[in-house]
C-alpha positions as a Python dict, from the first residue, in 0.01 Angstrom:
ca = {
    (1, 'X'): (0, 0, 0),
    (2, 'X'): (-307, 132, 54),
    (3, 'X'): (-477, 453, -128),
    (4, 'X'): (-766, 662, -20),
    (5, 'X'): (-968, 878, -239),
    (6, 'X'): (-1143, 1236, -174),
    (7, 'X'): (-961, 1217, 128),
    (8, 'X'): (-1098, 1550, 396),
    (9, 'X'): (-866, 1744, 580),
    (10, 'X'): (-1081, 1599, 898),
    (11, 'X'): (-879, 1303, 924),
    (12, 'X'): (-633, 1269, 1116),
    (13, 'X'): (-371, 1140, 877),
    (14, 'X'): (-456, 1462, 703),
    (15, 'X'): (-257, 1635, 1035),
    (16, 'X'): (11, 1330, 1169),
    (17, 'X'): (295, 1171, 993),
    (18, 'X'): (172, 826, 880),
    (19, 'X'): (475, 578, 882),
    (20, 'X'): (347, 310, 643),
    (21, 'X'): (236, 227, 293),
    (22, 'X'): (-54, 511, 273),
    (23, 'X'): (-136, 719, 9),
    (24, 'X'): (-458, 957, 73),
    (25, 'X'): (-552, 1153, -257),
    (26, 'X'): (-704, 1503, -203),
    (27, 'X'): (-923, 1705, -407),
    (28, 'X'): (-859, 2123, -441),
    (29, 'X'): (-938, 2362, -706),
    (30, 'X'): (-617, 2567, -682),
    (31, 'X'): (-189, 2556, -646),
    (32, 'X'): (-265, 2828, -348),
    (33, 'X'): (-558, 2585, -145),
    (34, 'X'): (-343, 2276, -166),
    (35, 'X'): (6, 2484, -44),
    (36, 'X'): (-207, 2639, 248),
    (37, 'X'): (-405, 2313, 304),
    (38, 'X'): (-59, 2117, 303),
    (39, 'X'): (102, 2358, 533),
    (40, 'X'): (-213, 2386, 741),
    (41, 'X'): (-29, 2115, 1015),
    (42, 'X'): (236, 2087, 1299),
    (43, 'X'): (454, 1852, 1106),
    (44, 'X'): (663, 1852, 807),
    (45, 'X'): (898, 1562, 744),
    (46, 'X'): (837, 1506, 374),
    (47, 'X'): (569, 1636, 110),
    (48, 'X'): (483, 1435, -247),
    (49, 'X'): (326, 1531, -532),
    (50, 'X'): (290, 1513, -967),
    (51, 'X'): (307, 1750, -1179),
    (52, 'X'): (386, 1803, -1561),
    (53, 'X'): (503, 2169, -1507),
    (54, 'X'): (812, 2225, -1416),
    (55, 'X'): (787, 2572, -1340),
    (56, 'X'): (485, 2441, -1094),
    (57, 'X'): (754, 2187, -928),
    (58, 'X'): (997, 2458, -786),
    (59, 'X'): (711, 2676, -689),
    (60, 'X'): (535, 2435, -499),
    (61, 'X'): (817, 2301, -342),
    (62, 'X'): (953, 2598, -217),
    (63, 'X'): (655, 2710, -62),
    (64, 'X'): (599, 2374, 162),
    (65, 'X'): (680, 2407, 482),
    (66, 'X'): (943, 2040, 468),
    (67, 'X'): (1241, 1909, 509),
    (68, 'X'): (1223, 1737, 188),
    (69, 'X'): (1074, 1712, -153),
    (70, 'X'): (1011, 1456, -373),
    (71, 'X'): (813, 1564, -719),
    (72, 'X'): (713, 1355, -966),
    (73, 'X'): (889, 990, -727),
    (74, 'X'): (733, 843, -438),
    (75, 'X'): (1084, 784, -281),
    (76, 'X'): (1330, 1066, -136),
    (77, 'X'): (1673, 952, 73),
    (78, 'X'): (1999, 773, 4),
    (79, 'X'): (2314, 864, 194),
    (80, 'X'): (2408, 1088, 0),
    (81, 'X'): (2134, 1321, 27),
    (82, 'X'): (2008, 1536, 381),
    (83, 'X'): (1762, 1348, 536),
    (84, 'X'): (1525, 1514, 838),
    (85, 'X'): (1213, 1778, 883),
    (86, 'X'): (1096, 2136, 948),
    (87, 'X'): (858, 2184, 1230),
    (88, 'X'): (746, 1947, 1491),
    (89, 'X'): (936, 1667, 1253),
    (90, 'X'): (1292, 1758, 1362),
    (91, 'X'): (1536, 1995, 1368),
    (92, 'X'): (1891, 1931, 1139),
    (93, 'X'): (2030, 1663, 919),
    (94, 'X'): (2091, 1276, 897),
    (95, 'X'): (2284, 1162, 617),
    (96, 'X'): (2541, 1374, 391),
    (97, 'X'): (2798, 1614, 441),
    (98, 'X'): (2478, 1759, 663),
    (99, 'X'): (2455, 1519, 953),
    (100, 'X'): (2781, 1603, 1134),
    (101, 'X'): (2652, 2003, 1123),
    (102, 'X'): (2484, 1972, 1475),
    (103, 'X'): (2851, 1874, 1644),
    (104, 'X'): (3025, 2107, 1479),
    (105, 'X'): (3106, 2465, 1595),
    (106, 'X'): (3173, 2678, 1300),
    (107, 'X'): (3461, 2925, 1385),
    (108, 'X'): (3552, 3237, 1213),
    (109, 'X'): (3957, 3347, 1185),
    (110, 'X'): (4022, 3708, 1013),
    (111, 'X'): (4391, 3731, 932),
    (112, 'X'): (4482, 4090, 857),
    (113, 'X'): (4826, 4032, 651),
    (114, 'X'): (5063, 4324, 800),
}
């Protein structure tokens, strides 16, 4: 793996999904910059981060624009779980009860009992 430090949102990694072992580190002085920094791109397959505070993991995750989360783990997926992206990283679900969703057609039958 390789890890870059004080990593600027110039780069392009900072705005294309990498596909290999890279880890860039970024500096911000705030939960709000690094949410609207993170967000600040086309794609969103998967975000990563630390933190100690709980309460800080489901806000922070909530407000990323991804398909998936992992907090406090640098791994996310097994086939149990929905696997896929928000944005220009894909549309639906691999994996899970999920990944037959996209051919299915969910039907609606109202029986009034007479």
């Amino acid at each position: 793996p390789t890890v870059l430090v004080d990593v600027l949102d110039a780069v392009p990694m900072t705005c294309e999904e990498t596909f290999g072992p890279l880890c860039p580190i970024y500096r911000f002085t705030s939960e709000d910059e690094v949410i609207r920094r993170a967000n600040a791109t086309s794609v969103g397959l998967a975000g990563y981060f630390f933190s100690r505070d709980v309460a800080r993991v489901f806000r922070v995750a909530e407000a990323l624009e991804v398909g998936m989360v992992a907090a406090n783990t640098g791994t996310i997926g097994s086939d149990a779980v929905p696997f896929g992206g928000v944005k220009e990283s894909g549309m639906g679900r691999e994996g899970s009860r999920y990944g037959m969703d996209d051919y299915l057609n969910i039907k609606l039958i109202n029986l009034s009992v007479l």
